[in-house]
C-alpha positions as a printed NumPy array, in Angstrom:
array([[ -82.774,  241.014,   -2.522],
       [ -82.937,  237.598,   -3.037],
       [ -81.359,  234.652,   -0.278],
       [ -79.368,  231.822,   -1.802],
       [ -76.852,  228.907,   -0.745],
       [ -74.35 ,  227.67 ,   -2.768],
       [ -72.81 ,  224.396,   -1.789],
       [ -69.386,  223.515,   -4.169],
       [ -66.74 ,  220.666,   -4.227],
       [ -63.096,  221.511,   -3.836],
       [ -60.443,  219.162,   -5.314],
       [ -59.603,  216.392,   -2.043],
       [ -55.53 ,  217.048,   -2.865],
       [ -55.855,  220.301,   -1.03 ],
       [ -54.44 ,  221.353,    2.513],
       [ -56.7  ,  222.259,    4.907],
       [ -55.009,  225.978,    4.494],
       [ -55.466,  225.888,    0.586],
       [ -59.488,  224.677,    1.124],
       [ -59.396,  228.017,    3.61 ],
       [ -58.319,  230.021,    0.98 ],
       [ -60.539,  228.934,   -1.586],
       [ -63.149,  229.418,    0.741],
       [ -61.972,  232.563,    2.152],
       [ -62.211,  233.786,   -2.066],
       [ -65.286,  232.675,   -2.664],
       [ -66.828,  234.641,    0.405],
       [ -64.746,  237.658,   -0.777],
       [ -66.633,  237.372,   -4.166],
       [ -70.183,  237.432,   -2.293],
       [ -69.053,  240.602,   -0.58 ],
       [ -67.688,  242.583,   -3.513],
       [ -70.823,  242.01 ,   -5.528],
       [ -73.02 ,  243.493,   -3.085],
       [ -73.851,  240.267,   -0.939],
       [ -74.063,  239.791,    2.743],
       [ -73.248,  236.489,    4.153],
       [ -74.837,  234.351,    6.956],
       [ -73.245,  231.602,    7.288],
       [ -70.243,  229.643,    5.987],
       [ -70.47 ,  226.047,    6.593],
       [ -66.925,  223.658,    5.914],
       [ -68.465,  219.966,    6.041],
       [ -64.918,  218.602,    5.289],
       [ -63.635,  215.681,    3.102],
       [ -66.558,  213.657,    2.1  ],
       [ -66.58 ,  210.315,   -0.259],
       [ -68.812,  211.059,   -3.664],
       [ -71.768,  209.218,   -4.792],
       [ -69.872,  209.033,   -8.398],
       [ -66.421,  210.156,   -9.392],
       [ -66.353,  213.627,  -11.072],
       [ -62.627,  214.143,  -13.011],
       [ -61.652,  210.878,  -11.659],
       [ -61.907,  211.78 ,   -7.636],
       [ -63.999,  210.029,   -5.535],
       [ -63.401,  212.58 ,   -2.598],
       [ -63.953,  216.085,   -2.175],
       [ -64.607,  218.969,    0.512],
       [ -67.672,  220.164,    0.893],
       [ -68.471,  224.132,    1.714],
       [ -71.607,  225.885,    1.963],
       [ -72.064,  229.838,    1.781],
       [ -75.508,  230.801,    2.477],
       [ -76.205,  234.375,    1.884],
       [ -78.407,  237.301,    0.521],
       [ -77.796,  239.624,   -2.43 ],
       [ -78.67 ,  240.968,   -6.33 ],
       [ -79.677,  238.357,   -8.028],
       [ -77.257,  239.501,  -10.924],
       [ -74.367,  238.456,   -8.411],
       [ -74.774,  234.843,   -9.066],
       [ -73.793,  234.808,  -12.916],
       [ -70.332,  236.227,  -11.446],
       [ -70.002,  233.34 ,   -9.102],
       [ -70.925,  230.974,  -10.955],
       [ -68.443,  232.035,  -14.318],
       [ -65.706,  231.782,  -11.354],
       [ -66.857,  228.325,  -10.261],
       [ -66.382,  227.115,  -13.957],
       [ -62.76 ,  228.766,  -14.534],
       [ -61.794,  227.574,  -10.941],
       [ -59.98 ,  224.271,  -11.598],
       [ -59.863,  223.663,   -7.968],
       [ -63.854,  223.569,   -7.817],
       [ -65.16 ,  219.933,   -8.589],
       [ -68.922,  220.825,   -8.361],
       [ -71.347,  223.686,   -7.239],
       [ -74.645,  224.314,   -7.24 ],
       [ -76.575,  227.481,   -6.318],
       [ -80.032,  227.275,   -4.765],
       [ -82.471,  230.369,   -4.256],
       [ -84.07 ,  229.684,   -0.848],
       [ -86.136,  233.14 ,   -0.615],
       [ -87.882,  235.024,   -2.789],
       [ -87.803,  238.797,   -2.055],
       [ -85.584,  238.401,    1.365],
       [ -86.322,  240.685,    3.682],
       [ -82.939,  241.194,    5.888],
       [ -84.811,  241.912,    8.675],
       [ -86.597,  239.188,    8.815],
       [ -83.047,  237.162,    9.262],
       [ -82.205,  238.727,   12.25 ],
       [ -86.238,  237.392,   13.575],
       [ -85.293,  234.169,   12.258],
       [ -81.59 ,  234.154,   13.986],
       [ -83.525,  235.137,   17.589],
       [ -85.499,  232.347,   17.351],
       [ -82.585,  229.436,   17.074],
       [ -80.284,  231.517,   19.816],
       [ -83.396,  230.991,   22.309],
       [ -83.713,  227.813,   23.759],
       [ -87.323,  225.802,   23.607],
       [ -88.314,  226.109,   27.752],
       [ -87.552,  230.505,   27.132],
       [ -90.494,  230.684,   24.535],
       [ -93.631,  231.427,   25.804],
       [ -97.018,  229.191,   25.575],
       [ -98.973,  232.021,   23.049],
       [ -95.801,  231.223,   20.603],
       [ -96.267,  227.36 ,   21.066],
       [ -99.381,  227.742,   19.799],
       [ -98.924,  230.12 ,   16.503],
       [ -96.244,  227.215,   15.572],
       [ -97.172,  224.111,   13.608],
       [ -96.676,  220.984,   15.42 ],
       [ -96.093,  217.53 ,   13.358],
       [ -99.357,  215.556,   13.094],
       [ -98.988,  212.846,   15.405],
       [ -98.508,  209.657,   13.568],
       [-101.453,  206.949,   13.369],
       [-100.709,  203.538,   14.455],
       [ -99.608,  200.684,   11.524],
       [-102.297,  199.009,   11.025],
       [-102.328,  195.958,   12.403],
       [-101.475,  193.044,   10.04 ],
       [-104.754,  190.715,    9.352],
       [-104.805,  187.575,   11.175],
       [-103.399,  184.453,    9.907],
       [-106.404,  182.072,    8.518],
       [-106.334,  178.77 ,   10.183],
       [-106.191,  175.739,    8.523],
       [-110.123,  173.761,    8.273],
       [-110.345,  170.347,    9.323],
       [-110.662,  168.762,    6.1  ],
       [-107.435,  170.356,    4.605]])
């Protein structure tokens, strides 16, 4: 099993009930080809960097789920023939996924920083604190005989 996310670009001329159902599809797909999803993310109507088939908007979903890794060559032929779909992209985050390692991984965002204990503070990487900008070097002042 592999984990992936695929993030795609519906057409902006859709209703919010025709983006559902395009959404609701895609997720459908994952399932019949022996996926599981985790999450399905709708980040709405968003202005593109460049046009793409002369739009400059488009809603943005993400599906992030786990599966076959022959699954996405199914997806993806749907994304092309899908004139609705602007853009996608598919992005393999893990490499083997181990499912129970998601449910770990989901127990650790549900609990709130002050519930987890000081052993597990430690075992977790903190960010190096950051060193001071060095000070800019002091202006030379002018000799007398300038």
């Amino acid at each position: 099993m592999r984990r992936y996310e695929v993030l795609y670009i519906v057409h902006p001329d859709l209703t919010d009930e025709e983006t559902k159902a395009v959404s609701d599809r895609y997720s459908d797909l994952v399932t019949a080809q022996k996926g599981t999803i985790i999450k399905v993310e709708d980040w709405g109507r968003r202005r593109l960097a460049y046009e793409i088939n002369k739009q400059d908007k488009g809603s943005y979903i993400l599906i992030d789920f786990y599966g076959p890794g022959s699954m996405i060559k199914e997806i993806e032929r749907n994304f092309r023939i899908d004139d609705k779909v602007l853009k996608y992209l598919t992005v393999k985050t893990r490499d083997p996924f181990d499912p129970s390692m998601l449910e770990k991984e989901m127990e650790e965002k549900a609990r709130p920083e002050s519930l987890i204990s000081p052993e597990e503070a430690e075992e977790t990487p903190e960010k190096p604190a950051e060193e001071p900008a060095a000070e800019p070097a002091a202006e030379k002042e002018p000799e007398e005989g300038e």
